[in-house]
ZAMARMI-927383 format. One record per residue (C-alpha): residue number from 1; x, y, z; residue in one letter. Coordinates in steps of 0.001 Angstrom, whole numbers, padded with zeros to 6 digits. Example, Ala and Ser with C-alpha at 12.3 -4.5 7.8 and 13.67 -1.06 7.14 Angstrom:
ZAMARMI-927383
  num       c1       c2       c3  residuo
    1   012300  -004500   007800        a
    2   013670  -001060   007140        s
END
This chain:
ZAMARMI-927383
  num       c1       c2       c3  residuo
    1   011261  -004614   024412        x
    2   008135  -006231   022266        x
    3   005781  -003478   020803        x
    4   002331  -004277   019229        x
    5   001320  -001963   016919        x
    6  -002204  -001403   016181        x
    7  -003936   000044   013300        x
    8  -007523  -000109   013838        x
    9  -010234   000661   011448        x
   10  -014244   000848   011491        x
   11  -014165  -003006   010678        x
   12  -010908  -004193   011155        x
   13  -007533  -004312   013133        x
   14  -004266  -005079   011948        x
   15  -001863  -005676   014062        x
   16   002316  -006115   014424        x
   17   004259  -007112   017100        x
   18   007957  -006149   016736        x
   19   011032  -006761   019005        x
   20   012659  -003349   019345        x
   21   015831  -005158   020244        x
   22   016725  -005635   016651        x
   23   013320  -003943   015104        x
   24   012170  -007411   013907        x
   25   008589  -008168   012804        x
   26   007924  -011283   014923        x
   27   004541  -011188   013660        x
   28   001836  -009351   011942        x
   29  -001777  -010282   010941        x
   30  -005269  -008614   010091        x
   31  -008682  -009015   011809        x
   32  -011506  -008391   008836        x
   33  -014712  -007396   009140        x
   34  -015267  -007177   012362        x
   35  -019363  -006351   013678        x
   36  -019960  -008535   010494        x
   37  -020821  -011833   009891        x
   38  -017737  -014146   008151        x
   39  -015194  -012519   010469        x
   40  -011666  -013896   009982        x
   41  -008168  -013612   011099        x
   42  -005079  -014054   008899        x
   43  -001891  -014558   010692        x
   44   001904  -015164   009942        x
   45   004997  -015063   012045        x
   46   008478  -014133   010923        x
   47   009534  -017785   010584        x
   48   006366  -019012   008000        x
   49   003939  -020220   010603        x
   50   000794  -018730   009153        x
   51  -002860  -019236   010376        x
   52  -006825  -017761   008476        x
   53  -009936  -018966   009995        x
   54  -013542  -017453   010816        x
   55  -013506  -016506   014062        x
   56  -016676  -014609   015318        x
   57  -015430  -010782   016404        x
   58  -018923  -008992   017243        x
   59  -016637  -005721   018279        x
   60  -013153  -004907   018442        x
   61  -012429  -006147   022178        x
   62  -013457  -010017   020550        x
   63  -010529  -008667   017964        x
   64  -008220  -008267   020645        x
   65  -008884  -011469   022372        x
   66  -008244  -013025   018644        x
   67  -005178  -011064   018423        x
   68  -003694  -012053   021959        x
   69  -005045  -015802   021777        x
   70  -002677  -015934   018186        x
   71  -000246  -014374   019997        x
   72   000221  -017061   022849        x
   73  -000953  -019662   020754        x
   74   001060  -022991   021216        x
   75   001885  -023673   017650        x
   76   001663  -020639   015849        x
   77   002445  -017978   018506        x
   78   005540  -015913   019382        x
   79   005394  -015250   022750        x
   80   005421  -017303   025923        x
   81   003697  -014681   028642        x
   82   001546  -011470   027745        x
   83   003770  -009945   030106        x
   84   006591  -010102   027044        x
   85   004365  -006999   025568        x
   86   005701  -003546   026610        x
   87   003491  -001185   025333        x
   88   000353  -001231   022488        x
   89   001529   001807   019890        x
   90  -001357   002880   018191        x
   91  -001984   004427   014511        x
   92  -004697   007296   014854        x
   93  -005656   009227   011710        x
   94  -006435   012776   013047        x
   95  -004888   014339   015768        x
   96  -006422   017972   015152        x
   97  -004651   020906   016368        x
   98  -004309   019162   019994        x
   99  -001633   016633   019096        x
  100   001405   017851   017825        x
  101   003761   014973   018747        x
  102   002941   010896   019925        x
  103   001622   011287   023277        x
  104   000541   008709   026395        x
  105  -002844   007429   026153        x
  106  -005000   008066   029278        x
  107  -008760   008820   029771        x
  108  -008381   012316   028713        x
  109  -006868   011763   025280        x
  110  -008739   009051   024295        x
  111  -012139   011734   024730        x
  112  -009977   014378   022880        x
  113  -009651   011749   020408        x
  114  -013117   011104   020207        x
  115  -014560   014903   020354        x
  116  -011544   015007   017083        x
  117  -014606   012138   015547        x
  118  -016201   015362   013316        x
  119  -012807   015714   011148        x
  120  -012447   011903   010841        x
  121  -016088   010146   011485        x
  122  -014890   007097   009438        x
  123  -011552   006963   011812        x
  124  -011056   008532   015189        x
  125  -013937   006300   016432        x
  126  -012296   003211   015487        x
  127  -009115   004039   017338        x
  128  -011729   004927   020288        x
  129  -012826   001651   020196        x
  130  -009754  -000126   020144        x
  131  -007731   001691   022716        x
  132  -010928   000755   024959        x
  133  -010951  -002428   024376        x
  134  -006881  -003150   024813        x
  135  -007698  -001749   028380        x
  136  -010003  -004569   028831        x
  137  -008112  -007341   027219        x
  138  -004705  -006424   028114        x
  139  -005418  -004596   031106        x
  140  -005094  -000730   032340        x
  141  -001127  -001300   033658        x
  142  -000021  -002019   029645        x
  143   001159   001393   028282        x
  144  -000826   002616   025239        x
  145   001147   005493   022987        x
  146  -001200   007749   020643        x
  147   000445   008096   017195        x
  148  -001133   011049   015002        x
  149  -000810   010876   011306        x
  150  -001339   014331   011119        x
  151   001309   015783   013743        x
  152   004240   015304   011501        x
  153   002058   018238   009351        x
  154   001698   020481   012271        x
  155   004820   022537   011457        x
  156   003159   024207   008743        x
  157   002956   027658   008678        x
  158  -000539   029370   008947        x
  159  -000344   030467   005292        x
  160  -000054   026944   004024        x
  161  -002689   025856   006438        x
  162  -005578   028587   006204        x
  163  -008558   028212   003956        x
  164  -009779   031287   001983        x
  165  -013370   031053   003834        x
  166  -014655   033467   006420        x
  167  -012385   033197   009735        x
  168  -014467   032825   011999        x
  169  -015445   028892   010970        x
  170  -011287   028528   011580        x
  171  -012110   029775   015554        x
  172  -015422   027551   015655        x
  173  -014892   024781   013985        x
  174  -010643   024361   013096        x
  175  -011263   024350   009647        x
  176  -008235   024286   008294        x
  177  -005605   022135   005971        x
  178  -004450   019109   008795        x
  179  -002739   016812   006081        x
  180  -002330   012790   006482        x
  181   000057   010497   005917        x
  182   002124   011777   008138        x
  183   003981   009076   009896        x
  184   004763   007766   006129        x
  185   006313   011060   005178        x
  186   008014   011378   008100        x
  187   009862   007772   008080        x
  188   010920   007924   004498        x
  189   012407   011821   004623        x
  190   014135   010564   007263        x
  191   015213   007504   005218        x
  192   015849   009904   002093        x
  193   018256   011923   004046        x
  194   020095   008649   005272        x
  195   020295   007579   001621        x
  196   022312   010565   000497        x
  197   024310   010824   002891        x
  198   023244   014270   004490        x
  199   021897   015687   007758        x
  200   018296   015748   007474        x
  201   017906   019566   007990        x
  202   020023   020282   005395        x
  203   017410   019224   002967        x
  204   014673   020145   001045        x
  205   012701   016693  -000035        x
  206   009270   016184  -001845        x
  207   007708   012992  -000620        x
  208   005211   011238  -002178        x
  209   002888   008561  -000547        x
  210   000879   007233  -003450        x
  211  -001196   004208  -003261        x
  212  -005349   004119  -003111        x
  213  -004950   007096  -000908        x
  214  -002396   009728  -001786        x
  215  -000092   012784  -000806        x
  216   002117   014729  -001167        x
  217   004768   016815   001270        x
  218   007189   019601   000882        x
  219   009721   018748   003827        x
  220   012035   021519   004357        x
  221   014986   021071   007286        x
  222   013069   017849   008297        x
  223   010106   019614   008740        x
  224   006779   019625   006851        x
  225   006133   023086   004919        x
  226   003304   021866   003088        x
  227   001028   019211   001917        x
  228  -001645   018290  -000551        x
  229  -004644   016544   002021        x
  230  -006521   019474   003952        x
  231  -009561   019384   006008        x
  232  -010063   015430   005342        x
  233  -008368   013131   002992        x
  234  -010561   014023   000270        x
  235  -008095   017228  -000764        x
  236  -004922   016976  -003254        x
  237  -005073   015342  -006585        x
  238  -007210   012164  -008035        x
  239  -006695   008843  -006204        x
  240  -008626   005082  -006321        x
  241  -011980   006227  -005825        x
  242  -011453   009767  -004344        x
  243  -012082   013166  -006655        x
  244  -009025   015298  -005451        x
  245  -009456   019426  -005554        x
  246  -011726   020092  -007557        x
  247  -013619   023744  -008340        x
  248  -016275   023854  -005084        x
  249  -019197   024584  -007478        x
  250  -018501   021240  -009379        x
  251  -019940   019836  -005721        x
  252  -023314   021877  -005914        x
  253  -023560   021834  -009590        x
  254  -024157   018116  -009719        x
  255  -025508   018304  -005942        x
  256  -028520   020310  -007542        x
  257  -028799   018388  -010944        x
  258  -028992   014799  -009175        x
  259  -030866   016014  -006356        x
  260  -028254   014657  -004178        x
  261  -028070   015213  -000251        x
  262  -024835   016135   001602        x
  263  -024383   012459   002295        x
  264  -024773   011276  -000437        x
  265  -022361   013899  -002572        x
  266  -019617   012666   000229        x
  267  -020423   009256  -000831        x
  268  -020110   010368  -004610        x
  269  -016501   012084  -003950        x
  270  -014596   009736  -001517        x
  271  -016286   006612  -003481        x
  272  -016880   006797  -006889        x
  273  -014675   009469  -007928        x
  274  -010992   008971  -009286        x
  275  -008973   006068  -011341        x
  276  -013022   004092  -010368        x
  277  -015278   007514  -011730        x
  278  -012947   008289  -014926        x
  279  -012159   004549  -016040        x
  280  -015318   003018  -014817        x
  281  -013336  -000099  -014551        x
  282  -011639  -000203  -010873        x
  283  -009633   001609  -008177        x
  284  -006970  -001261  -008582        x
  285  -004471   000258  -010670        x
  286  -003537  -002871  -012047        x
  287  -006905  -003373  -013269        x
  288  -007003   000148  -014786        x
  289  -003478  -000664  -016031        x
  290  -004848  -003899  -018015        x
  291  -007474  -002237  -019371        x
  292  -005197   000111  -020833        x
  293  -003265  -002059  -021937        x
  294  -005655  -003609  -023767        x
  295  -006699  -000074  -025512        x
  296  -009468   001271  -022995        x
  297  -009327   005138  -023849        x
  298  -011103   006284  -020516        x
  299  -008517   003508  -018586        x
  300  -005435   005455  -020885        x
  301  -007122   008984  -019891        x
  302  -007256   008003  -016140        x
  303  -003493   007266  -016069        x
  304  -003071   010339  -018031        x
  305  -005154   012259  -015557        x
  306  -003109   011047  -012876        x
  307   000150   011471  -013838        x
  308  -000246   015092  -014591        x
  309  -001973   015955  -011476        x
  310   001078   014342  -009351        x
  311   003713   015997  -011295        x
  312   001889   019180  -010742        x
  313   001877   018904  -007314        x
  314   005313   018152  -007063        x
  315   006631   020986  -009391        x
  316   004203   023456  -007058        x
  317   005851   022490  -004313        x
  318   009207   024081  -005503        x
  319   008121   027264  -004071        x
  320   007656   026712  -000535        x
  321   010678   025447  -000200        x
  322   013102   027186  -002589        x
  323   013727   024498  -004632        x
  324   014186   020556  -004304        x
  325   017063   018138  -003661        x
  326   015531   014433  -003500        x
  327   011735   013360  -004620        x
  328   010528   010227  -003091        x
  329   008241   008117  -004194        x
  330   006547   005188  -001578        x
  331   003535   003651  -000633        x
  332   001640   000965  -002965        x
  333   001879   002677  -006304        x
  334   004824   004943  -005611        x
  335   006954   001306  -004832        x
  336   005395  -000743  -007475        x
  337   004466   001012  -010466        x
  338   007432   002280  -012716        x
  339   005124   003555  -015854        x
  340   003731   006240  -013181        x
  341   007142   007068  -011487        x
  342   008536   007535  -015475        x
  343   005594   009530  -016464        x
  344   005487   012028  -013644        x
  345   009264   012566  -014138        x
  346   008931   012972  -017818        x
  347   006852   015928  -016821        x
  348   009288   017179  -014531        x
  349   012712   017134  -017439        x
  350   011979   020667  -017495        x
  351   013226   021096  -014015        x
  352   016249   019231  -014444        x
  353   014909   015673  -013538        x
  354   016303   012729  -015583        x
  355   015483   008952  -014769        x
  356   017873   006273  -014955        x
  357   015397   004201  -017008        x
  358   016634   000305  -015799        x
  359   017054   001339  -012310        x
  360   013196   002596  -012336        x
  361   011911  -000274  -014138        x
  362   013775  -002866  -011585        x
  363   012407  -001058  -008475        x
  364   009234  -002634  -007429        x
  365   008044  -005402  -005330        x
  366   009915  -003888  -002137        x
  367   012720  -003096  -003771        x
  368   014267   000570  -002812        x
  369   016739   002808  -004006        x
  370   017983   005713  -006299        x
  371   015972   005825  -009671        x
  372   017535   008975  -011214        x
  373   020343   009332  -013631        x
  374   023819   010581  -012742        x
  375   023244   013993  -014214        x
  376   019554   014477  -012851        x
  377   019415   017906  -010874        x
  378   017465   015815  -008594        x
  379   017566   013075  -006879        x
  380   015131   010644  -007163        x
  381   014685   007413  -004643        x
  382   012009   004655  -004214        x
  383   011580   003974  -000576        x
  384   009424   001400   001301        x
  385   007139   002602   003697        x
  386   007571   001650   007203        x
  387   004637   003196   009073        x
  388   004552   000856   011427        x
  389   008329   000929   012745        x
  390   007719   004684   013365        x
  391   004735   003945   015608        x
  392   006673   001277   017325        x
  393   009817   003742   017867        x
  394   007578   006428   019413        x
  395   005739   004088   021695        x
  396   009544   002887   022631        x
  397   010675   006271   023085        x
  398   007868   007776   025231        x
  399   007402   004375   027263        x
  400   011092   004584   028004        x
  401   010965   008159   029025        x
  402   008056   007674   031479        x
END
């Protein structure tokens, strides 16, 4: 069975299509800035073939037609027939409190994905889109599979999920903590558990997804307990350009002394804020991290900033589940950059944590595995993320099922 996995965005689709026989990428690619003018397609199979060109892709179902085209393409594709396509498994950001598990797509959940547009604007309508358009391009008999990056977070408990603000905006408007990331925290437990050699539920694991967007789980018997994204993404600690928590009256304060609308104070917090507001260099950690480097104070206090706010999070997240036995760390930063995995842990010494400094500083690049010394209270594990894989398995599952 061949699954292509979609991840769609505003202004581009990326795309995978693995053989579930042996869970092999056969290929994978990225249509960019679609709607735009200078749209182009990068492409590369599992065996080096590799194609980028401008194609025009006014709207996502021109996307798909790129996407299929490279698929059956004569020199550069991997399949023969569409017919060699099982299902489409598709990456959709939030699920709300409707969708709980991966679930068939049919008329009536793609317009409970789209009513779902108010908790995700930049998001849910993306994944409208595209699930529309694979109808038209691949046709209406192809099975499409829903996968919610916020059901793996639905097992938390009303406490952890409640906001503090009148109820009644909970009954009219499901304000409440959803979390993200899900599908990443969910693969890599899972992998954690596998790595030391114990049943899953067993367990109580921290996870942490950091890259340009981050968070962090508490996963307690394989299930999530609690999380640092709420409402939106916006929630947790400081990422690339995004504030994290901060004290709600730091929003009106400067609100009121920059005469700033609600638009544009969104704009100011998901944008501008984080590694990009404190350094005022880049959200590219590796630019921040050169800068630094090179003795930029606000670059150094940035880092510092950072550190401390993940290492809090993790430490808080002792509670709810009555201690830890592995931390994970995945995702772009979590895999790649050793300085933050040392730092955070440094913090953490005073709960027993201990890093096996060579194994840290050689994991990176892809490369997973246990970072923490013998005698560390905790274990500690770089993972690769496999988001995709989980999307794929899902779409296998419920395909198989039907």
């Amino acid at each position: 069975m061949k699954i292509l996995v979609i991840n769609a965005g505003s202004s581009s689709l990326k795309f995978q299509l693995i053989d579930m026989d042996d869970e092999k990428v056969l290929a994978k690619g990225n249509c960019e800035r679609i709607g735009t003018d200078g749209s182009l397609i990068g492409y590369k199979t599992f065996d080096g073939r590799n194609k980028k060109e401008n194609a025009p892709m006014p709207d996502h179902k021109s996307a798909f037609m790129e996407v299929k085209n490279a698929l059956l393409d004569s020199e550069i594709g991997v399949i023969k027939d569409l017919s060699e396509v099982s299902a489409i498994g598709h990456r959709v950001v939030q699920g709300g409190s409707i969708f709980k598990e991966s679930v068939l797509v049919d008329n009536k959940v793609i317009d409970e994905i789209e009513n779902l547009s108010s908790l995700a604007p930049l998001h849910n309508p993306a994944h409208v889109q595209a699930m529309r358009a694979c109808v038209e391009v691949f046709g209406e008999k192809l099975p499409q599979i829903a996968v919610f990056d916020t059901a793996f977070h639905s097992t938390m408990p009303q406490k952890a999920f409640m906001y503090a603000v009148p109820y009644e905006y909970y009954e009219k408007y499901k304000v409440r903590r959803y979390g993200f990331h899900g599908t990443s925290h969910r693969y890599v437990s899972s992998e954690m558990a596998k790595a030391m050699g114990k049943n899953i539920e067993e367990l109580k694991l921290i996870t942490c997804h950091i890259g340009n967007g981050s968070s962090i789980t508490a996963v307690k018997n394989g299930k999530c307990v609690d999380t640092t994204m709420g409402l939106t993404p916006l929630d947790g600690f400081m990422m690339g350009t995004r504030s994290g928590s901060l004290d709600p009256s730091v929003v009106t304060f400067i609100a009121e002394k920059e005469h700033l609308s609600v638009d544009e104070m969104t704009n100011l917090l998901n944008k501008k804020s984080g590694l990009l507001g404190i350094s005022g260099i880049s959200s590219d950690d590796r630019d921040v991290t050169e800068a630094e480097e090179h003795g930029n104070e606000r670059a150094h206090l940035a880092h510092e900033m950072l550190y401390y706010q993940i290492a809090k999070s993790i430490a808080s997240f002792y509670v709810p589940l009555g201690g830890c036995d592995g931390i994970v760390f995945t995702a772009g930063l979590g895999e790649n950059q050793p300085q933050l995995r040392e730092k955070v842990c440094e913090y953490l010494s005073c709960l027993g944590v201990k890093i096996d400094t060579e194994a840290n500083n050689n994991a990176h690049n892809g490369v997973s595995g246990k970072i923490s010394a013998d005698d560390s209270s905790v274990r500690v594990e770089v993972i690769a993320t496999n988001e995709e894989l989980v999307i794929a398995r899902d779409t296998k599952e419920i395909v198989e099922k039907a």
